[in-house]
C-alpha positions as CSV (number, residue, x, y, z in Angstrom):
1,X,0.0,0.0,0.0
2,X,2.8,2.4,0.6
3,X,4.1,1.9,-2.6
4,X,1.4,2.6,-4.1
5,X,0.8,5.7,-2.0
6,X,4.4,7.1,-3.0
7,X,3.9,6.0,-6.9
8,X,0.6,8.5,-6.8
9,X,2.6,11.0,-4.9
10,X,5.4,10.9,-6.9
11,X,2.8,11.3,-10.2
12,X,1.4,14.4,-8.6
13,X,4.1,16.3,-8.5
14,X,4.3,17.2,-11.7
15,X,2.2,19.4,-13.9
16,X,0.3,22.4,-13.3
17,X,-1.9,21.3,-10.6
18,X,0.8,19.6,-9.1
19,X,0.7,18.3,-5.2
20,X,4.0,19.9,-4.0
21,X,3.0,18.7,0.1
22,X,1.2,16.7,1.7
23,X,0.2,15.7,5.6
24,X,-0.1,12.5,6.5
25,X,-2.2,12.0,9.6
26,X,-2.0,9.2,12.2
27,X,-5.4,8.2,14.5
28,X,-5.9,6.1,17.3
29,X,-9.5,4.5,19.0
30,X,-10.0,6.0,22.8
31,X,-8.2,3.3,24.8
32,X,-5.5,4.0,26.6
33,X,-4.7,8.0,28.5
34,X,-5.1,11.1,26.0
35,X,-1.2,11.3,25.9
36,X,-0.1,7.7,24.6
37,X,-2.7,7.9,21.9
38,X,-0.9,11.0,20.8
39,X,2.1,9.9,20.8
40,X,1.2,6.6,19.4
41,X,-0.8,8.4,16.4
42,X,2.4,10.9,15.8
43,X,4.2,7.9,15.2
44,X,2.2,6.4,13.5
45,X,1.8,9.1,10.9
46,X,5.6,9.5,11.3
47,X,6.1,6.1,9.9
48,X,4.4,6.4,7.0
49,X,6.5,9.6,6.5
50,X,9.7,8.3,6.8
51,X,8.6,5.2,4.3
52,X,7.5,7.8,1.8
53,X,11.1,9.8,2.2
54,X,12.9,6.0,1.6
55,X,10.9,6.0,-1.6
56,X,12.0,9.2,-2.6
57,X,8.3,10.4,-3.1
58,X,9.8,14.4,-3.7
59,X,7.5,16.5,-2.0
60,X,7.5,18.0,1.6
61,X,5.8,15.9,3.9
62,X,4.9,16.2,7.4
63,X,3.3,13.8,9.9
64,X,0.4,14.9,12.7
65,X,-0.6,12.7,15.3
66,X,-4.3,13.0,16.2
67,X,-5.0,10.6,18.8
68,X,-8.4,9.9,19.9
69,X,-9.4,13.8,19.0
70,X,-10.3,12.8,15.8
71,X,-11.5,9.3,15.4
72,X,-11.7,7.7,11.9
73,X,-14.4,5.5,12.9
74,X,-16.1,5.3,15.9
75,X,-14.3,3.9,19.5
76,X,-17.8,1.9,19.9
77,X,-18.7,-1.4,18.8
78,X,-22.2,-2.6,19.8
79,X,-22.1,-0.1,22.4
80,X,-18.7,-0.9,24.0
81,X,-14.9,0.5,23.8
């Protein structure tokens, strides 16, 4: 999947509507305190970074951790965490 990711990137950074940065975003559910999900999501993010920079994608990236602030999907399944 990341290969795919930096091929797209590296595609869209040419032309005149050309992607020249992108942030890559990192999410975690609710368990766990507010401050390792944070620093689980920045790493997260920062992973995917650093693979796209070993595949010499080209454009400025930057990774933001999220944590549980901004949940992807909900942190419920059939009512429970």
């Amino acid at each position: 999947m990341l290969d795919a990711l930096a091929s797209a990137l590296s595609t869209a950074k040419t032309g005149s509507s050309a992607i020249r940065s992108a942030t890559i975003g990192g999410h975690t559910d609710s368990i766990g305190s507010d401050g390792a999900n944070k620093r689980l999501s920045e790493q997260r993010a920062q992973a995917v970074v650093d693979g796209l920079r070993k595949r010499k994608v080209g454009i400025d990236l930057t990774a933001e951790g999220y944590g549980e602030s901004a949940p992807v999907a909900p942190n419920t399944v059939d009512g429970a965490d």
